[in-house]
C-alpha positions in Angstrom: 81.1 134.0 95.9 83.0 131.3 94.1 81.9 127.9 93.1 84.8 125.5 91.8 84.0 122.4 90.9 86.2 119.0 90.8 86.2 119.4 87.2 87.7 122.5 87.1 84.3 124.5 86.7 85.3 128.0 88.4 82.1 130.2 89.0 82.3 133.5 90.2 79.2 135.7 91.8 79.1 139.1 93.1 76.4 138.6 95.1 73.8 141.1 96.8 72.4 141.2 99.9 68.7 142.9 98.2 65.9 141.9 98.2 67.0 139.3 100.7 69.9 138.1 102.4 71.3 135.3 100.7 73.3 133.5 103.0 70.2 133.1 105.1 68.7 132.0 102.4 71.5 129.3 102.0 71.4 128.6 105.6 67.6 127.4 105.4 68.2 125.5 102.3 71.2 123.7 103.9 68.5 122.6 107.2 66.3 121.2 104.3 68.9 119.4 102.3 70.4 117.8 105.5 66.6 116.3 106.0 66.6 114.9 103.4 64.3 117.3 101.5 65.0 119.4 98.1 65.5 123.1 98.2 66.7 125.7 96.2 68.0 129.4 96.8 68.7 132.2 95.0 71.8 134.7 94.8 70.5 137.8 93.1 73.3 139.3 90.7 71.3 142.5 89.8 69.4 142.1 87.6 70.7 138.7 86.8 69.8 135.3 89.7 72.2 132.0 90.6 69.8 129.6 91.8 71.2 126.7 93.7 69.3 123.4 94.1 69.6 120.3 96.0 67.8 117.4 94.8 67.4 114.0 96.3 67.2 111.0 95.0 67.4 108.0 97.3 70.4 108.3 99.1 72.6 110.5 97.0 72.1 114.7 96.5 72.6 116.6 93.0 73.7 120.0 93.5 72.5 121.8 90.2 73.5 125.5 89.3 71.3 127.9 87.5 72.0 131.0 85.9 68.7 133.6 84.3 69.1 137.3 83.6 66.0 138.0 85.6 64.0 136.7 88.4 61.8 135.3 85.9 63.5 134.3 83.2 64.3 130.9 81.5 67.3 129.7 84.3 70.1 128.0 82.2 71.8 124.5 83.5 75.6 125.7 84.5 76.7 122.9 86.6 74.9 119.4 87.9 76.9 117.5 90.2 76.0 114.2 92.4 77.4 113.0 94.7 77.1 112.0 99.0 76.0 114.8 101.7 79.7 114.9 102.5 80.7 116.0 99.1 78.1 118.6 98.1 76.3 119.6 101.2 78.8 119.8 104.1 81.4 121.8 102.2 78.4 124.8 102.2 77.7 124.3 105.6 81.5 124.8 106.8 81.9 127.7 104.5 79.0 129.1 105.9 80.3 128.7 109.1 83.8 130.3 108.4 81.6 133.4 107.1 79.4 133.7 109.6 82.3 134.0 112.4 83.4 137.1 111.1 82.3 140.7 111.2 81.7 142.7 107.3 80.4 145.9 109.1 78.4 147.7 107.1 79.6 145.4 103.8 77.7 142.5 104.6 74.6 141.8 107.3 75.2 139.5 109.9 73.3 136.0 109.6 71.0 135.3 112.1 72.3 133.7 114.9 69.8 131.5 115.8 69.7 130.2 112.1 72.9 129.1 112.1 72.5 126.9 115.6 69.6 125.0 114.0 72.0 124.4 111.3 74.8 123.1 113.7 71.8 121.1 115.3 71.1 119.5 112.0 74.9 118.6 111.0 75.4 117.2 114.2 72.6 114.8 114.1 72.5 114.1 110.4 76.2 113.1 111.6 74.7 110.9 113.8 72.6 109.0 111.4 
């Protein structure tokens, strides 16, 4: 995975699919963001973790990065970033979306794909808002 930020902030994961599958993972922290509701989700880097949050505050979202060497260890602060819906949540969603059309085989496990309707359902109406 690669994050790059507007201020030039390039992050680069390799990402696992153990103990969970991380892009389902994003895909229910996408339906709570979009409602309005902080989440967070991890990418597990064995042994290292990426944790992504979305926080709300009123009507803006901060999307903050964290980086630990372990599951439970002291996250450090790599990137925080506010901004509209638009700019920090929707650009997950679509990438998510490009991702999830394709088949990896055995490189990569399929996302649900009843998780990713309920996502469409929840861009579509927070589009109608």
């Amino acid at each position: 995975m690669e994050l790059i930020a507007a201020d030039g902030l390039i992050l680069e994961l390799d990402v696992s699919d153990v103990p969970v599958n991380p892009l389902e993972e994003l895909c229910s922290t996408l339906i709570l963001a979009l409602q309005g509701i902080s989440a967070r989700m991890g990418w597990h880097l064995e042994p290292a973790w990426c944790w992504l949050c979305f926080e709300w505050s009123g009507s803006t979202v901060t999307l903050i990065v964290l980086i630990s060497d372990s599951f439970n260890s002291k996250a450090e602060e790599r990137l925080r970033i506010t901004g509209s819906v638009q700019e920090l949540v929707l650009p997950w969603y679509r990438a998510l979306k490009r991702f999830s059309s394709r088949s990896y085989g055995a490189d990569w496990p399929a996302i649900d794909a009843s998780k990713i309707k309920k996502l469409t359902q929840v861009v579509q109406a927070w589009k109608l808002r």
